[in-house]
Structures are given as C-alpha cells and as structure tokens.
Legacy VTK file of the C-alpha trace (Angstrom):
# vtk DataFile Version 3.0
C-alpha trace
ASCII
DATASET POLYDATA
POINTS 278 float
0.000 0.000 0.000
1.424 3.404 -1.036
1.322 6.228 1.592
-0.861 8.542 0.236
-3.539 5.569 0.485
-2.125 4.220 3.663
-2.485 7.791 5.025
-6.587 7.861 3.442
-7.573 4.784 5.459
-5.679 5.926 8.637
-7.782 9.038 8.383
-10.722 7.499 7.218
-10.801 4.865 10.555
-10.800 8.022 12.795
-13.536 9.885 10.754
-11.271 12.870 9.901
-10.436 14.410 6.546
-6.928 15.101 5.179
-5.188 18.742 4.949
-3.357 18.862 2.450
-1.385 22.645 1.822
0.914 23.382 -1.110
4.172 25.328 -1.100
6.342 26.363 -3.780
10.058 24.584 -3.216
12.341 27.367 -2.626
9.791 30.108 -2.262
11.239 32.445 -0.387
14.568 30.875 -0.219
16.069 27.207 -0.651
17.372 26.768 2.822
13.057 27.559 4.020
11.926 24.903 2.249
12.214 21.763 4.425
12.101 23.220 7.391
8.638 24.779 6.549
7.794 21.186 4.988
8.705 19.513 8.718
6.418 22.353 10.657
3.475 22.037 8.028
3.392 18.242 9.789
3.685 19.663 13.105
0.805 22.182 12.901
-1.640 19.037 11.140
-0.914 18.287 7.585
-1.148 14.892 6.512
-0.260 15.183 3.044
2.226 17.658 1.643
2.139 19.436 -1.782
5.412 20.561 -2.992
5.123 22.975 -6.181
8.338 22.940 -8.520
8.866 26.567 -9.485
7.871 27.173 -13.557
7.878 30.417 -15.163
4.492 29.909 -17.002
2.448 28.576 -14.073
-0.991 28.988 -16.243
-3.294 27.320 -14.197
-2.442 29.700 -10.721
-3.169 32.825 -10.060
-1.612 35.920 -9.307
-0.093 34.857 -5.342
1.625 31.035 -6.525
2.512 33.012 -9.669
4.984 35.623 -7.603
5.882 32.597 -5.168
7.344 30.638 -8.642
8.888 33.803 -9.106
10.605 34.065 -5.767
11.585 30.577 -6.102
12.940 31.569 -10.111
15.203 33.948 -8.910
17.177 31.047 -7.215
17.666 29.415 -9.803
15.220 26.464 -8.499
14.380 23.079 -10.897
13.232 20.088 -10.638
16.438 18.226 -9.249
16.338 20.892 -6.672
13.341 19.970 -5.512
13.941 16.319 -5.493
16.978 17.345 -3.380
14.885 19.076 -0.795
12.233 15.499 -0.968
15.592 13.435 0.090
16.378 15.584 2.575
13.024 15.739 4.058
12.836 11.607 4.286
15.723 11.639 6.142
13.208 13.103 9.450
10.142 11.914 8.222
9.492 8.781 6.377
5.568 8.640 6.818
4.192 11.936 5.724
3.336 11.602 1.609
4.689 13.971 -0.465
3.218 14.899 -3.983
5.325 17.214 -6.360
2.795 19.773 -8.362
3.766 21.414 -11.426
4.176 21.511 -15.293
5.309 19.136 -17.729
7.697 20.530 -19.176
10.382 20.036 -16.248
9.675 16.363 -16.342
9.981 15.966 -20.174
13.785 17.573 -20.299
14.294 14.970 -17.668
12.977 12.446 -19.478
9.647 10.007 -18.042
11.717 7.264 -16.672
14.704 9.406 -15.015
12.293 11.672 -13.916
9.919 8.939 -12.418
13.301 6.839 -11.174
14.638 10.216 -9.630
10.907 10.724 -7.831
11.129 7.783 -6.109
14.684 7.156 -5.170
14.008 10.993 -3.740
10.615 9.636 -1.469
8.144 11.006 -3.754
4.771 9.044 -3.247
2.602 11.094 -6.076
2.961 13.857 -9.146
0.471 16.250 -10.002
0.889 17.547 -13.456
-0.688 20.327 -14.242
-1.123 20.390 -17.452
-1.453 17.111 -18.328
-4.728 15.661 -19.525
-5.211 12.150 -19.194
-6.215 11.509 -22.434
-2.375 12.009 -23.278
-0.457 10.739 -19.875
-0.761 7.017 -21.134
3.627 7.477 -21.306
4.184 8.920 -17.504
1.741 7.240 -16.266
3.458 3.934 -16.965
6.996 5.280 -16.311
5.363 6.371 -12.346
3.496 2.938 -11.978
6.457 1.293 -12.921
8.553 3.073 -10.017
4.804 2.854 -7.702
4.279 6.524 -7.869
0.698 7.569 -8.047
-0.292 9.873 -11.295
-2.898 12.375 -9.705
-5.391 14.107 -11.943
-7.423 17.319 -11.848
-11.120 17.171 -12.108
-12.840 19.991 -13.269
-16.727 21.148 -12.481
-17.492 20.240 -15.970
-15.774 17.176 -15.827
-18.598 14.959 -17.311
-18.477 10.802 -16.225
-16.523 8.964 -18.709
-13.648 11.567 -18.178
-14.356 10.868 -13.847
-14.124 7.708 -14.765
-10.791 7.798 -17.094
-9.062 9.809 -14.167
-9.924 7.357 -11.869
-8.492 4.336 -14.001
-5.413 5.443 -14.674
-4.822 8.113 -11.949
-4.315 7.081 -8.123
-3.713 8.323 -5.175
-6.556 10.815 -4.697
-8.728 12.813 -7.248
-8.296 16.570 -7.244
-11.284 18.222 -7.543
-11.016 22.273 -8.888
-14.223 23.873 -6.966
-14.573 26.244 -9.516
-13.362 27.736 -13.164
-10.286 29.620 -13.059
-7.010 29.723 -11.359
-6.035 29.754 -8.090
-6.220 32.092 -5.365
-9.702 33.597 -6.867
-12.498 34.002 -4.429
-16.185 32.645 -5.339
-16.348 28.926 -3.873
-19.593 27.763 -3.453
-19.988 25.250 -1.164
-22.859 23.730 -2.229
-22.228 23.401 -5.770
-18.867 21.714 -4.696
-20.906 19.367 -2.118
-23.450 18.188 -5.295
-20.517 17.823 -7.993
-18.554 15.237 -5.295
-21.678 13.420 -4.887
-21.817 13.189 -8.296
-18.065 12.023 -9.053
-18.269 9.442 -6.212
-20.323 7.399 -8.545
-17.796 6.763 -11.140
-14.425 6.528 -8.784
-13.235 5.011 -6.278
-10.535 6.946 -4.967
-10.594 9.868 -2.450
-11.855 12.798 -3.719
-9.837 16.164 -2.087
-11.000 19.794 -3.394
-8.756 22.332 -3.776
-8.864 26.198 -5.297
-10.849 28.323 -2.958
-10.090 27.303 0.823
-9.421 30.601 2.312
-9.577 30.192 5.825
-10.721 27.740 8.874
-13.771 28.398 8.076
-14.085 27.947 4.356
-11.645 24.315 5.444
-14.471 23.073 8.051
-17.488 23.675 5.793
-15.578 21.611 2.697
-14.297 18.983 5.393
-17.554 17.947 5.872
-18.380 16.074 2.644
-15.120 15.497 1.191
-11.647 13.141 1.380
-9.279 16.510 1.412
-8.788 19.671 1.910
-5.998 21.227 -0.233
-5.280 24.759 0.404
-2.079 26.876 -1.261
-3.034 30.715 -1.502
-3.886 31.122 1.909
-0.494 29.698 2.968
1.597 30.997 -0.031
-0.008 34.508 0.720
1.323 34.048 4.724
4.464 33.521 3.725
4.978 36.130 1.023
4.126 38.618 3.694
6.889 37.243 6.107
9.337 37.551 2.579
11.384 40.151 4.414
12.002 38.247 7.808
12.188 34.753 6.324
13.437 33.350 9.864
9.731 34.270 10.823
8.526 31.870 8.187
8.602 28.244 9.446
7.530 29.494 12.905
4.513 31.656 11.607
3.704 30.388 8.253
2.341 27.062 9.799
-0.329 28.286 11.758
-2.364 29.024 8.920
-2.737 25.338 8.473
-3.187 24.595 12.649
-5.800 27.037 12.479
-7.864 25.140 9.676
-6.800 21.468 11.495
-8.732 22.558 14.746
-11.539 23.898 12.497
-11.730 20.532 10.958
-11.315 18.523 13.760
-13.802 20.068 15.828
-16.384 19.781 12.588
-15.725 15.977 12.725
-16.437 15.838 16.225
-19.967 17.714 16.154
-20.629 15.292 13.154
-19.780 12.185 15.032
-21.847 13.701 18.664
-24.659 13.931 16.225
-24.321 10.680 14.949
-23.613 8.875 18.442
-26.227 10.992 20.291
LINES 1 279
278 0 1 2 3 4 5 6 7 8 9 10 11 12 13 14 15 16 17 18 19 20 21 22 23 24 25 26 27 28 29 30 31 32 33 34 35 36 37 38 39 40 41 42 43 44 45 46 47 48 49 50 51 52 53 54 55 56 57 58 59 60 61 62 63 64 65 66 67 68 69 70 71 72 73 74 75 76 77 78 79 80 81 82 83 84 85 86 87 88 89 90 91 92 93 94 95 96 97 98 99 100 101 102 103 104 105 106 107 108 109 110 111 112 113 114 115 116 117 118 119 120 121 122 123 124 125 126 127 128 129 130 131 132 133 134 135 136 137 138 139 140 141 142 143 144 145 146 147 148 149 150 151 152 153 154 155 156 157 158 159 160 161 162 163 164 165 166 167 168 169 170 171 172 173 174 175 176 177 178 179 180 181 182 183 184 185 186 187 188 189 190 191 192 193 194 195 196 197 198 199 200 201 202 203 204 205 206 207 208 209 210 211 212 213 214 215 216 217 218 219 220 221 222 223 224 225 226 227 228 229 230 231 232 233 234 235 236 237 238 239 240 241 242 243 244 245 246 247 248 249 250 251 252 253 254 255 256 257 258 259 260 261 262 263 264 265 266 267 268 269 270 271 272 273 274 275 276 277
C-alpha cells in the first residue's frame, strides 16, 4: 500500500479528513523549504504538496505566480526539488509527499529518469498540471512502474466517462477544482462543490480532495464535511509572502495558517460524530 492511500484509510478509521497545503520549493529561499515542509506536519498536515517553481504557471493565479517567481530567482528546478524530498525523508518517512507542477520540467528529464529520480528521492505522487489524461498514457506507466501515483485534476465540468478515465489510470486521490479559473480567486460555493462530489463518487473510487478556494478555517471546516481533502495553497503561499522580508519568521509563523484550519476541521468531525452517536 502506497502512503498517500495508507495515510486515506488511517484518516478514514478516525472519521477525519486530510489537509493537504501546497508550497512552492524554494519560495522564499532554498534553505526555508524543508524546514517549513517539517512544521506544516507539526501544525496538522497529513499530506504535503510541494510545487516545482515554472515560469508559465498557467493554471495559478496571481499569489503562486509571484511565489514561482521568488523561487525563479534562485535558480530552483526540478532536481532541486527532489533534493529538498531526500532531505526531508531523512526526518520523516511517513508523511506523503506529492510534487505539483508543469510538464515541461519532467519531459527535459525524461519520463523514466524523472519517475526513477521521484522515487529514489521519497516522492509518493505527481500532479501535473497540465497534463490531460487523455495524453499521460507514457508517464503514467513510467510512475506505476517506479509505484508513484499519477494524480489528476477534475474539473466542475468534468462529465463521467472523463471521472471515470481519471480514476483508471490516476491514483492516489482525485483533485477536484471547486470552480473555473485559477487559483487564489475568491467565489467557492460550497454547495455546488458538495453536489458535484456526490456526483463524481459514482464513477471513482478513490478519495476525492477539493482544492482552489479554501481561504480560511472556516471555508476548510465547511468543505471537510463532505469530502476526502482539503488542499489549500493561496492562503499559505499569501502568509508567507508577507513574512518575505524576515524569512526566519517563516517556518515558525507560516504554519499556523494550516493549525488554524486542522482545529476547524477537527472540531467539525467531532460535532458530526456527537450527532451521529447521540
């Protein structure tokens, strides 16, 4: 069993959903990086997103746009960020880690270095952005040769064969985009999002986590209570561009963005299971 689905059922037994935040690797500065990764854990993460820096992120908006370039000006890539993967395994060996990004890093490297290089590094899934499944038949062979799951974006007009063709050859968990656009925008509606996982749990099996949107502990409760995972990235990307000037502030602050929307969660789960028990 992988440990993105090892980490699912573990959650799943004690009725709680996953938080799952993204960070761009190097954003502010390299030496951040894995120390923010480490505290992320500490304040309640249970899966980690890792963003490798790319200077035309097209599907994020305006705040994981400057953090690529903040990353950029280091001179981050993709065997940087495998680097910082390594040396994040060498403390924590349980935590999954899924790399987000483009394709366009990973096809310079080639499918089967790049996949190889993933997994010797302790890289559980990869999130590629751009990416349809329709055309990932190649790297999604080179990561199930090397057990790496191939995570796919689901869209709200995602109709059910394409659900369905995500869920054969994808793994892991299914990313669902709560709305149309990029990230960091502001109109989630919960509701909508609630109906639309309803209606993509009939043709998969995997965990469903929704990302784009999650602004706060608040906006993380209310989208705990129907689905697998909650991803959230501008909220935390936005935390630590303000703290760009003090970066020793970052992996002490940053994280408590994410405690903030773990207590949130946590406490949701527990009126939900009173209710049921009572």
């Amino acid at each position: 069993m992988s440990r993105i689905a090892g980490r699912f059922d573990s959650l799943r037994t004690q009725g709680r959903t996953a938080l799952i935040p993204y960070i761009t690797a190097g954003d502010p500065q390299l030496t951040v990086t894995v120390p923010l990764m480490h505290a992320l854990v500490d304040a309640g993460a249970d899966i980690l997103e890792l963003g490798v820096p790319f200077s035309d992120p097209m599907a994020d908006g305006p705040t994981i746009q400057a953090a690529c370039e903040r990353a950029l000006v280091h001179h981050v890539g993709l065997h940087n960020v495998l680097d910082m993967v390594r040396e994040f395994r060498e403390r924590d060996n349980e935590t999954p880690v899924v790399l987000m990004g483009y394709l366009n890093p990973v096809e310079v490297m080639g499918y089967d270095e790049f996949s190889s290089a993933a997994s010797s590094a302790g890289v559980d899934g990869v999130l590629t952005v751009d990416l349809p499944p329709e055309e990932g038949h190649d790297l999604v062979t080179a990561l199930k040769a090397q057990q790496l799951d191939s995570i796919f974006l689901a869209a709200p007009n995602s109709n059910a064969e394409r659900i369905a063709l995500m869920s054969g050859c994808g793994g892991g968990f299914l990313y669902y985009v709560s709305f149309k656009g990029v990230t960091g925008a502001n109109r989630l509606d919960i509701q909508s999002v609630e109906d639309k996982l309803i209606e993509i749990r009939r043709h998969t099996s995997l965990p469903v986590g929704v990302g784009f949107g999650i602004r706060d502990a608040e906006t993380a409760a209310a989208i705990s209570r129907f689905s697998d995972a909650v991803v959230v990235g501008s909220a935390l990307i936005n935390r630590i561009a303000a703290l760009e000037n003090t970066p020793e502030r970052i992996v002490s602050e940053a994280p408590q963005v994410i405690a903030d929307m773990r207590a949130a969660m946590d406490q949701t789960a527990s009126i939900a299971t009173d209710k049921q028990t009572g």
